[in-house]
N, C-alpha and C positions, 0 to 999 in steps of 0.2 A: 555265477551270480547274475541275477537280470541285469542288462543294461542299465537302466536309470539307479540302480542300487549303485553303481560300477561311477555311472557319469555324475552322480553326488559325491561320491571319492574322491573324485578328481578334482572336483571344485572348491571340495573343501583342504586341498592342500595346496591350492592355490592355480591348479591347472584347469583354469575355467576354458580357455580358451581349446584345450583335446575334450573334454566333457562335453562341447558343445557339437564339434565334430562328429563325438561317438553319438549325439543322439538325435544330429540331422542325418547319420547315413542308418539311424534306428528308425526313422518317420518314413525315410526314402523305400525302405525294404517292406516299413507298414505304417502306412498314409495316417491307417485310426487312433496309431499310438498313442494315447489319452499323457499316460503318465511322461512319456518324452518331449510332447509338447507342452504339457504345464512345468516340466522343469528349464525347458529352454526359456518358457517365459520369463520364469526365474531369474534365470541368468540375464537375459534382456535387458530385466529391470535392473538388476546391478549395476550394469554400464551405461547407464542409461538410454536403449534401445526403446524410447515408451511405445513407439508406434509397431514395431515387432511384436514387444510383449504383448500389446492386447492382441493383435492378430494369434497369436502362439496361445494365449489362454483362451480366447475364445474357439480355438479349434480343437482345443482339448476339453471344454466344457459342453462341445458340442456332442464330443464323442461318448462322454462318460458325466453327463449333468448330474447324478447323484455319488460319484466319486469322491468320501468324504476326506482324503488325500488331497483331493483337488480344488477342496471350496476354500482351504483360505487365500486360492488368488482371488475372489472377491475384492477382502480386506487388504492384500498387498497392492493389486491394481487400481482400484479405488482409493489408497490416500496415495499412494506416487503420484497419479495422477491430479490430486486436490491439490497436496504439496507443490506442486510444478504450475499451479494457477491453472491447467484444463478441468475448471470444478463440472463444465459441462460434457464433458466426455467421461467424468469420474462418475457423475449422479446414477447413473444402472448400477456402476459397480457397487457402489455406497450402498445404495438402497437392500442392494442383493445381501451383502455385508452385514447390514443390519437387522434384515430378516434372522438372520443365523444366527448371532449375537445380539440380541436387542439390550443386554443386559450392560455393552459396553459404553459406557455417556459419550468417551471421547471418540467416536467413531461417530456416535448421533448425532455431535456437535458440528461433524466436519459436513454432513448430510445437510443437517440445517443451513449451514453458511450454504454448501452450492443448489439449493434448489431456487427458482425464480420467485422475487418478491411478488406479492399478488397487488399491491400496489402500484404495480409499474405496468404499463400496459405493454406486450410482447414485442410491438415495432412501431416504430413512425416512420413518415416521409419527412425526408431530409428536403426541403423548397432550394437550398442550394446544388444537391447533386442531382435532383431529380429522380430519385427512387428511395425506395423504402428499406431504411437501416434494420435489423434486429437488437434486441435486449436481452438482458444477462444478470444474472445474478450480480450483483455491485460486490466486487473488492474492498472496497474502502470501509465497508459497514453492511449489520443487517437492515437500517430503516436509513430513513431520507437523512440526507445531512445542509445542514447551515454552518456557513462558517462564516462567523462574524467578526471580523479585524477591529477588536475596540479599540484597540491602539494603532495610529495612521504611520509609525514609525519601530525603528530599533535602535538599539544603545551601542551595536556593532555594525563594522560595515563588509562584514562575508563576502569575498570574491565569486561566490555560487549563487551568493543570494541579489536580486534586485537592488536591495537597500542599500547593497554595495558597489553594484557593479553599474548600474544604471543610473542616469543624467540626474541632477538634484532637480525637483520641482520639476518631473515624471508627473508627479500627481500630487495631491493634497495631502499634508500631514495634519495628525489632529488627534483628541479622543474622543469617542464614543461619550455623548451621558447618560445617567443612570435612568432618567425621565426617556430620552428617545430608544434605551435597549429595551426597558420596559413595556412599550407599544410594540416592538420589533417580536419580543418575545411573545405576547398578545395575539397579535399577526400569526404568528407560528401556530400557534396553538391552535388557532380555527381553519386553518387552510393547509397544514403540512400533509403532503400524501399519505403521511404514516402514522399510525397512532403513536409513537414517541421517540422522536426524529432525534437524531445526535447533533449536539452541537457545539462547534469549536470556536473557542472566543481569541482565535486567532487566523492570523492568513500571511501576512510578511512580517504583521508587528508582534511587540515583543508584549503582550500581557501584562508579568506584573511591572513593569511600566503604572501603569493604571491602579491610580491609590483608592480606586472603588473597589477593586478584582474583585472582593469577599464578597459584596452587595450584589455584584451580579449574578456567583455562584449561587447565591441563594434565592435569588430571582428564578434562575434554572430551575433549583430543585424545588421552589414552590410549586412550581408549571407542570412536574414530575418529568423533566427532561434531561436526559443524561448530558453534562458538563465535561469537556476536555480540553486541556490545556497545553502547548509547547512552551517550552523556554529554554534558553541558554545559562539561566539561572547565574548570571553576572551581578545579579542584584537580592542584596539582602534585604529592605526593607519590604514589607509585608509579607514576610515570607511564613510568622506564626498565624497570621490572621487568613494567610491563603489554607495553609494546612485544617485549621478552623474550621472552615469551611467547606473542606472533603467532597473537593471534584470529583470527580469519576475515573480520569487519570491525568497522567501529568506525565507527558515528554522531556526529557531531557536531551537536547542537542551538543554532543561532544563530537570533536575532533583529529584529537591527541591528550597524549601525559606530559607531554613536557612544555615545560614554556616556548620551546621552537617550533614545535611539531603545532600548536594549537592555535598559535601568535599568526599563525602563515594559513589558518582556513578558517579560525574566526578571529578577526581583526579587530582589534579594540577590548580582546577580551582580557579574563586575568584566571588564570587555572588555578591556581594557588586559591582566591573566592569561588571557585566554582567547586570545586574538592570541599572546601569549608563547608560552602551554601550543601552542598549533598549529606554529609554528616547532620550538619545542623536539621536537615530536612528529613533523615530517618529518624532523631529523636526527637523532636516535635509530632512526628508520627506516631512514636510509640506512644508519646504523654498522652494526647487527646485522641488515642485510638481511632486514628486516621484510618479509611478503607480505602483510601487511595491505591489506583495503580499506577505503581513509576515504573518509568522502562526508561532505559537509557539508549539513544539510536546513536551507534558510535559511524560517524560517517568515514568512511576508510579513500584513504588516497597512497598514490605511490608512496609519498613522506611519512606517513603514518600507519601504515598496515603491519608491523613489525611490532606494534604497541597491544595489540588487539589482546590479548592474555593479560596484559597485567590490567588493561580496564574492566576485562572480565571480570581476572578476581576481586579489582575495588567494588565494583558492583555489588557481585557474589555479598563482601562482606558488612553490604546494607541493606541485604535482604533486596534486591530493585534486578528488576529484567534488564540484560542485556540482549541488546538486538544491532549486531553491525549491520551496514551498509553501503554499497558503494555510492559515494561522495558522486551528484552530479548536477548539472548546470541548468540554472533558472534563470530567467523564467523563460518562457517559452517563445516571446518576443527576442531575446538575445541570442537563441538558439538554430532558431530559423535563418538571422544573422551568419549565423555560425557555417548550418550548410550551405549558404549561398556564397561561403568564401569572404565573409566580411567580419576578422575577427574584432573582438571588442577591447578597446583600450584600456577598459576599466576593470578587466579581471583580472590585473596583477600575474598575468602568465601563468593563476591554478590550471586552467584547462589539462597543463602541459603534465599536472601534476594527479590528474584523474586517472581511474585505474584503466580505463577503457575509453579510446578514442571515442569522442560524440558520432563522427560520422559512420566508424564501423557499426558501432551499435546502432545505431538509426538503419543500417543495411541489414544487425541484422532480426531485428525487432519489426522488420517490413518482411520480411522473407517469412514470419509467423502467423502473418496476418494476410485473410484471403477479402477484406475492405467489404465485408459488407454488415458488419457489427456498427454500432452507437460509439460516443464517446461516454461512460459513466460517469465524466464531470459535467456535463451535458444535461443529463437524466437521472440523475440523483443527487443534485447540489445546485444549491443556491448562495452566491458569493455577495457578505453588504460589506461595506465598505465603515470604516469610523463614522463619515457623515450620514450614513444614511443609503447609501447610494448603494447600485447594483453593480458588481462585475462581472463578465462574459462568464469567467472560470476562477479556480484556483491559485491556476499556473501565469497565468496575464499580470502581466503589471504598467504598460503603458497606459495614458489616459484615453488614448483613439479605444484601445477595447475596454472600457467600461460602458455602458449601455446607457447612460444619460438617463437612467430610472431612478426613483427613488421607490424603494423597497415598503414604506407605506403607503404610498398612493396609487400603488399598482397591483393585481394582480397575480398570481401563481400563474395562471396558463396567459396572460401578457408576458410576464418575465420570460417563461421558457419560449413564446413565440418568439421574440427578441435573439435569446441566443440560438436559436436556430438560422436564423436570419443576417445573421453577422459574417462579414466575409473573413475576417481572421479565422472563421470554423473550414471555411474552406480552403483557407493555405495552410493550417495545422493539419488537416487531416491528407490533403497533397503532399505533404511532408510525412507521413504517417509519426508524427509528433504524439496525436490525439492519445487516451487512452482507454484502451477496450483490449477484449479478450485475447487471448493469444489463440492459435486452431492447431490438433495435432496433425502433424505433415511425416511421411519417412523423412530420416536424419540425410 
């Protein structure tokens, strides 16, 4: 039998690791083995070897480019690589990928997300570091984003979140009115880098709080601007006239199932109404044929990760995305705290309770990053405030980093000069806090 007929035996009853053997001393005996090394790529990818793999497919694509055996590593190293967040290392593969299958949407989809927006401009000079960052495809979204905090507050006080963890009267509480979103959203419209920029009517506060919410989703959709919403959904009232109204999607923030597990990472809550508010909020969907997308982000911590199936299946049985996630610490101001060895009094001991130490992951989220990228909250987001006002980023929630702007009277390229200019961009990104691309490196 050939070799590689021999080393896919093996792999497929579970002896990847002699498979791999037989077919690095198959390459050693002949360097051009085409099929040897597109199956070790193979195997690479498995274990997650990404930076072998492509090395390993590309030296078998090189040897045998019309090998039609060998073209769907296009399609396998191209989404490993999107899936892993290197969209820009994935873009040849994609591309190639989809030359071959043009036919397949979800492959074209994954192509469109990593190719560079042509409203962004490739690099700037960072005034703090003194040289010129690179640009990236945004993670977050394909067009610019606004995220507007209509509400200055929340109804829980989250050990992860600011509103809990951080000093009362940090900053201003308040809401947003219907008269100053209305010029906000105005403002948008003639000056957004994109022609239809996303925008979230949230940042630390809690939405339907706010007994306008309807009014301003249809402000949105007047404007033709896509609408999205979080919430912890601890609140029923307005919750038929939100549906009404058919955001764009709608986040759900869960924790746990049980009243222990939920009480101890969202504070103040009641699962019991939030289980409710989700039923209640798939049939009101049905009634007025909601296009809503709900996902639910199940935030996982030590205390909680054991639950992660059965919130699947409540999910599963209202039709709504589930999407876990590891549980972790905001804002960015209390974090920096954190690695400088100053922990914080007012997280109730969660830290202890997160699935991954802050400071390992901070080593090793810096170990992926070769600092000469942007921050995409930076470069594609603009943060207002309930009042009116501008903040630096997403992630900030002291008052030192809000920028003392008001988002009407100022300009887009004043705003963005501003947060470049801010020195909390320079202890974030000396911290490698900030967030931007990851780069592939050997494991």
């Amino acid at each position: 039998m050939p070799v590689v007929d021999i080393a896919r035996g093996l792999a497929a009853s579970g002896r990847g690791g002699e498979a791999a053997r037989l077919l690095g001393r198959a390459l050693d005996a002949e360097p051009g083995h085409a099929r040897a090394a597109g199956l070790l790529a193979e195997l690479a990818l498995e274990r997650g070897g990404l930076d072998e793999a492509v090395g390993l497919a590309e030296r078998a694509l090189a040897a045998a480019p019309d090998d039609a055996l060998l073209l769907p590593l296009y399609r396998a190293i191209g989404l490993t690589l999107f899936h892993q967040w290197f969209w820009e290392d994935a873009l040849p593969w994609l591309e190639r990928a989809v030359a071959l299958e043009p036919w397949d949407m979800a492959l074209a989809e994954c192509l469109d997300h990593a190719r560079p927006r042509d409203y962004l401009a490739p690099e700037v000079l960072d005034p703090l570091l003194g040289r010129v960052l690179r640009r990236y495809s945004p993670r977050e979204g394909r067009a610019y984003i606004y995220v507007i905090d209509i509400v200055g507050t929340c109804n829980l006080r989250c050990p992860t979140c600011p509103v809990g963890n951080s000093p009362l009267g940090a900053r201003p509480r308040g809401m947003m009115t219907l008269d100053v979103f209305r010029k906000v959203v105005e403002k948008i419209g003639n000056e957004s880098p994109s022609p239809r920029p996303h925008v979230n009517l949230f940042n630390w506060g809690e939405p339907l709080l706010h007994p306008q919410l309807p009014a301003f989703l249809r402000v949105l959709r007047d404007a033709g601007m896509a609408s999205h919403l979080s919430s912890n959904l601890n609140i029923r009232r307005g919750l038929e006239a939100m549906v009404r109204a058919n955001p764009d999607s709608l986040k759900i923030s869960l924790s746990g199932f049980t009243a222990e597990t939920y009480g101890r990472s969202h504070v103040g809550g009641d699962l019991d109404r939030v289980r409710a508010n989700m039923i209640a909020l798939r049939e009101a969907m049905d009634r007025h044929g909601a296009t809503t997308r709900v996902w639910v982000s199940h935030h996982l911590y030590r205390h909680n990760a054991h639950e992660a199936e059965a919130v699947r299946a409540f999910c599963a049985s209202l039709r709504f995305e589930y999407q876990p996630i590891q549980a972790f610490y905001m804002p960015l101001e209390r974090v920096a705290d954190f690695l400088d060895g100053k922990p914080n009094p007012g997280d109730s001991g969660i830290v202890a309770s997160l699935l991954n130490d802050p400071v390992e992951t901070n080593r090793l989220i810096a170990a992926r990053r070769g600092g000469g990228f942007d921050c995409e909250l930076r470069f594609n987001q603009t943060v207002i405030n309930h009042d009116g006002t501008v903040a630096l980023c997403c992630s900030v929630y002291d008052q030192p980093n809000m920028l003392g702007l008001s988002f009407l009277e100022t300009s887009h390229a004043e705003i963005e000069a501003a947060k470049y200019g801010h020195k909390f961009c320079g202890t974030c990104m000396g911290k490698n806090l900030h967030y931007t691309r990851p780069e592939l490196r050997p494991a």
